[in-house]
N, C-alpha and C positions, 0 to 999 in steps of 0.2 A: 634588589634595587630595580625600580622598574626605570626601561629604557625606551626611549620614545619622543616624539612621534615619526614614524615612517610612512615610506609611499606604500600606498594600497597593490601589493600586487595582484596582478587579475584571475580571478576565479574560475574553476570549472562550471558552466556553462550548468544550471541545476534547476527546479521549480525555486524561487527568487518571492520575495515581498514587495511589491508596488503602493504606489500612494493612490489611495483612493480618493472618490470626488468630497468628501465631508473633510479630508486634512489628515487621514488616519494610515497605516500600512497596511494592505490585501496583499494576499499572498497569488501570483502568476502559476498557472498551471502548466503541468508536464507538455499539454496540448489543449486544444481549444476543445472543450467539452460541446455535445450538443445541445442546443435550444428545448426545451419543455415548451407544452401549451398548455392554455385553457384555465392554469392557476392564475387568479389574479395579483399575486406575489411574485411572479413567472419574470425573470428575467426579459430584456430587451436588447437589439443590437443598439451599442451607441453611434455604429457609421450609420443606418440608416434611419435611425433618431434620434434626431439632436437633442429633443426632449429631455432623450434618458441618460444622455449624456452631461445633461445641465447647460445645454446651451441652448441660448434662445430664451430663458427665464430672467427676467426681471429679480433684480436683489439677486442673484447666481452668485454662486460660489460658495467658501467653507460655513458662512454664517448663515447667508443668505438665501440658500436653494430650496426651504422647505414651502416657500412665497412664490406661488405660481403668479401668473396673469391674473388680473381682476381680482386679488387678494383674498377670497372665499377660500377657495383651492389650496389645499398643500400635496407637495410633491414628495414621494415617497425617496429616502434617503439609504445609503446602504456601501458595500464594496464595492470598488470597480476590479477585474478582472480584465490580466495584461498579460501579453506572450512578448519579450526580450528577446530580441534579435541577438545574433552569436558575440555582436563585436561590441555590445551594450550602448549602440546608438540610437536605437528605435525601438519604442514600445507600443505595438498595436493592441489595441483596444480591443475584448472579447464579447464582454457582457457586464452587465450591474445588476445590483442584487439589491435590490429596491426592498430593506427591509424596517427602518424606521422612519418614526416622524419628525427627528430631531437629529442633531450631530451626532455620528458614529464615534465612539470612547475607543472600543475596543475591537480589535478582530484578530480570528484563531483560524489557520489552514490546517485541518487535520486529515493527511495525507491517506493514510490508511485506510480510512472508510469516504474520504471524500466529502468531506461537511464543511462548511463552512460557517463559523461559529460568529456571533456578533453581539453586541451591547450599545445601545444609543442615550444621549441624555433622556430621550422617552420616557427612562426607565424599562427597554425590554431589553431581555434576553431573547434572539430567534436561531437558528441553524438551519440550514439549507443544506441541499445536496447539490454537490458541485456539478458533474455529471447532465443533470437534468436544468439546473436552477428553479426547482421546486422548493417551496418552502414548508420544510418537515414540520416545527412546531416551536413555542415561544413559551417566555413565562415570563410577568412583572417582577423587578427585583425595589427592594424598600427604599433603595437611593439610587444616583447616579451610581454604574459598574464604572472602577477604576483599574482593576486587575482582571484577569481571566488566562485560566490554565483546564488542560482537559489531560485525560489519564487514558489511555486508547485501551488496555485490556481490559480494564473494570467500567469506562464508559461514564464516568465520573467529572464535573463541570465545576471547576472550583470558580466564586465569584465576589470579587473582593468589593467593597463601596465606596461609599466617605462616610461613612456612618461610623466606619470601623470594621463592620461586618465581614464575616467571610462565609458564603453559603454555598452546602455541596449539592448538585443536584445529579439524580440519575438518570440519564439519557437514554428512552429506547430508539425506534426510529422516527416516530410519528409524537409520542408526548414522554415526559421527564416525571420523576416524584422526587419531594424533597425528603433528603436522605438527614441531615443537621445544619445547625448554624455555630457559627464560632466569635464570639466576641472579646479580644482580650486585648485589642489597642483605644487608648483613650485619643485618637486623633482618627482620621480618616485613612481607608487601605488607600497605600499608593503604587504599589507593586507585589506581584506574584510570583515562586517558582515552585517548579513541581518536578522531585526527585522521581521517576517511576521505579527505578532500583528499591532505593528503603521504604519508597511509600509515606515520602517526608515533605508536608506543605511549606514554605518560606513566604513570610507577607511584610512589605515593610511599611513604614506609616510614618503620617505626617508629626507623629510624637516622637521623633527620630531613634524608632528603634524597630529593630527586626524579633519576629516570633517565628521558634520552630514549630512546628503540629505533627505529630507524631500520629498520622492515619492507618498507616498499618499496624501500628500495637494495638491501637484499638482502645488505648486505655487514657486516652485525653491527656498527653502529657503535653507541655506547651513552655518551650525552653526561651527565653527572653534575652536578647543581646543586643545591648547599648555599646556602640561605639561608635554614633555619630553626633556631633554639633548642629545638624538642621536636618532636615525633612529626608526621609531616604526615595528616594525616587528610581531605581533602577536597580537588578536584583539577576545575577545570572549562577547557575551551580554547574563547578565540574565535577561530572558524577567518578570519574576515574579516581582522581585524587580526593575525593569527598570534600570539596573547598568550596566556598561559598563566597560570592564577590558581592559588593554592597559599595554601590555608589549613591552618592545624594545632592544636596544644595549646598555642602560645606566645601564642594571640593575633592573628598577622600574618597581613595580609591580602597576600600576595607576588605581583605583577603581573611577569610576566618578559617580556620581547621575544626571542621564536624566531624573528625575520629578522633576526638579525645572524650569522655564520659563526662556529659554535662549534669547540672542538676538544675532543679526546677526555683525560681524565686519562691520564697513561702508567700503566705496571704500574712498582708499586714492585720494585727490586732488593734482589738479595739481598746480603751481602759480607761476610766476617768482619772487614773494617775501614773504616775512613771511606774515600771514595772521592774526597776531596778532600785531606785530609791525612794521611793511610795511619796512621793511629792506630789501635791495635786496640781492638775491641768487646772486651765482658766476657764471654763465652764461649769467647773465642780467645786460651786459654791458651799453647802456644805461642810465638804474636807477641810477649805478656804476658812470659811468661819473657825471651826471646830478648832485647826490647828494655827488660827493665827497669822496664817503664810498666805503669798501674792503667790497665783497660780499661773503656771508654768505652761511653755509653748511644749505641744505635743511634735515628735518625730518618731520615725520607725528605725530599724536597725534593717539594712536591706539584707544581712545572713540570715538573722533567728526571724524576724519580722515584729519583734515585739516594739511595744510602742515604747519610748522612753522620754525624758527629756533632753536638753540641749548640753549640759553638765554632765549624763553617763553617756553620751553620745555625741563628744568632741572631734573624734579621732579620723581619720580616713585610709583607706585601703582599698586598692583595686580586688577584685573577685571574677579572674577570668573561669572558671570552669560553672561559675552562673551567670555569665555575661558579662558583666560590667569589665570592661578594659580600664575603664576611669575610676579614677579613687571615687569612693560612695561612701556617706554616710554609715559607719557600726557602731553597734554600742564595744563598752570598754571589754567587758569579756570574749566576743568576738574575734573582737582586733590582737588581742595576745594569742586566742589558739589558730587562726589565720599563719600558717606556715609558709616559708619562702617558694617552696615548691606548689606551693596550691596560688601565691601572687605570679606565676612565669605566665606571661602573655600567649594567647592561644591563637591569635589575629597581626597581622603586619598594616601597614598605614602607609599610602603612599598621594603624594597632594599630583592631582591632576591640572591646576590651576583653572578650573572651568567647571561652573556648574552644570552636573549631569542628567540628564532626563533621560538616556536611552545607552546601554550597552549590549554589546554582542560577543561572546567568548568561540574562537577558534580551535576544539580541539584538538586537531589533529595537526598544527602550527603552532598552537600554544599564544595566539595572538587576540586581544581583546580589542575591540571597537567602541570606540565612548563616541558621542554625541551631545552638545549641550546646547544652553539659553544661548550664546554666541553667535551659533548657527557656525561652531568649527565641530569639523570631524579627526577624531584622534586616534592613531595606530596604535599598542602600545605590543613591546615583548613582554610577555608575562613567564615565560620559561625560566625565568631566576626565582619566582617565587609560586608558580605552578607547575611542579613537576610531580 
């Protein structure tokens, strides 16, 4: 039972995530990096340009900044870069990373090599080095990026859209190749996580459901779990206990256990008639003719995947070990070899009363962070069901 909300107690003093000037979080560095020159993508100071810090523009601010003076002009858009004072009163201002032409979606501080990873409505993809504020190299993505996750040993840019899409790309230091793309949600990506232990993508989408992607087998597996009523919007994994948290628009707080052996939904079939009782569907004239009979609405069996009618596929049964926590449509054979031990639920449910756009999981506390549309921030113990 999750318990909550409590008061925030104060944190070790650590590199921190800041909001930047587009509306978005940039991550604060350890110390204030030095200035680069001569790049025209080259960072600027915002104390001794107000410019760069978006003041002094006409239309300024989250919408409005890319509208220089005299309206020809746009102003290049990007992270801002902040150093937090010890007692989290003061945030001084370091540099901006002037990397798009539009609102910033997404930003990634990746500590280890010092980049700075970004996505703008643009449409680009850029990375910087923090160090310098050089700007290493870019690439167009096919839609707005709504997700973005990177892999530091293999170097690897996972990047999610609204298209659905999810594209890998390989990052050296100067240019990227693209490595594959993944298509398997029919709504748009709306969040990313990336296990670097299993080498295990998680993306959840506006079709409210979560996809596994099995990157390190290498063999395209792609495990599919429904257990939400609206849009999943927030997506955090604890690698220790392999648990996977899934917050969205309904409210739920969805806690999954990734060590039990999942399987794969099958691909639904196709059939101009039921494949259980050869009845014809309503486009298989035909059949219709031949045998006299009003054609029938097609559905699938979500275990076997075949296509059946509405008659051999009355019934309902949850199927956690292939996602669905929720009873789903099977057909009748199905539903009898569906064993009690294969319906035991794999996932816990708990209502946050607060639509969630943003979570953050404490390992070492066991405390999770939710954020929602409300503009309230919520503590929660998660140590009764993340241990």
């Amino acid at each position: 039972m999750i318990v909550g909300p409590r008061r925030l107690a104060p944190a070790i003093p650590s590199p921190c995530v800041s909001p930047s000037p587009s509306g978005v979080l940039s991550p604060a560095p350890r110390r204030a990096p030095s200035d680069g020159g001569g790049d025209p993508a080259q960072t600027s100071d915002p104390q001794t340009d107000p410019a760069a810090a978006g003041r002094g523009v006409p239309g300024g601010g989250e919408y409005g900044r890319d509208r220089a003076q005299g309206g020809g002009r746009h102003q290049r858009l990007g992270g801002q870069e902040f150093i937090l004072s010890e007692d989290y009163n003061k945030m001084t201002p370091v540099k901006n990373y002037q990397a798009h032409q539009s609102r910033v979606t997404m930003l990634l501080f990746v500590l280890e090599l010092e980049w700075v990873l970004s996505t703008g409505h643009d449409k680009q993809f850029v990375w910087h080095c923090s160090e310098s504020g050089r700007r290493l190299g870019g690439r167009r993505t096919g839609a707005v990026a709504s997700g973005l996750q990177f892999d530091v040993e293999t170097r690897h840019v996972f990047i999610g859209d609204h298209s659905g899409q999810v594209t890998i790309l390989k990052l050296e230091q100067e240019n990227c190749t693209l490595v594959t793309t993944f298509r398997g949600h029919t709504g748009g990506v709306t969040a990313l996580c990336w296990d670097p232990g299993r080498q295990v993508l998680f993306s959840g989408s506006s079709d409210h459901s979560v996809i596994m992607w099995d990157i390190g087998g290498r063999r395209g597996t792609a495990i599919e779990l429904q257990g939400h009523n609206d849009r999943v919007q927030a997506l955090s994994y604890v690698q220790h206990t392999r648990q996977l948290i899934s917050c969205g628009g309904d409210g739920e707080i969805v806690v999954w256990n990734m060590d039990v052996e999942r399987q794969e939904t099958p691909e639904w079939l196709d059939s101009d008639s039921c494949q259980k009782c050869e009845q014809p569907f309503f486009w298989n004239f035909k059949q219709m003719w031949d045998s006299k009979k009003i054609g029938l609405r097609q559905h699938h069996c979500r275990k076997c995947g075949k296509a059946v009618c509405g008659k051999c596929s009355a019934r309902r049964s949850s199927i956690p070990r292939m996602g669905f926590e929720f009873a789903v449509r099977v057909c009748d054979s199905c539903h009898e070899a569906i064993t009690e031990e294969e319906r035991a639920p794999t996932a816990t449910f708990h209502d946050s009363k607060h639509n969630i756009v943003h979570v953050h999981f404490d390992a070492t506390r066991g405390w999770l962070l939710t954020s929602g549309t409300d503009k309230v921030i919520k503590l929660w113990d998660m140590t009764p069901v993340v241990s």
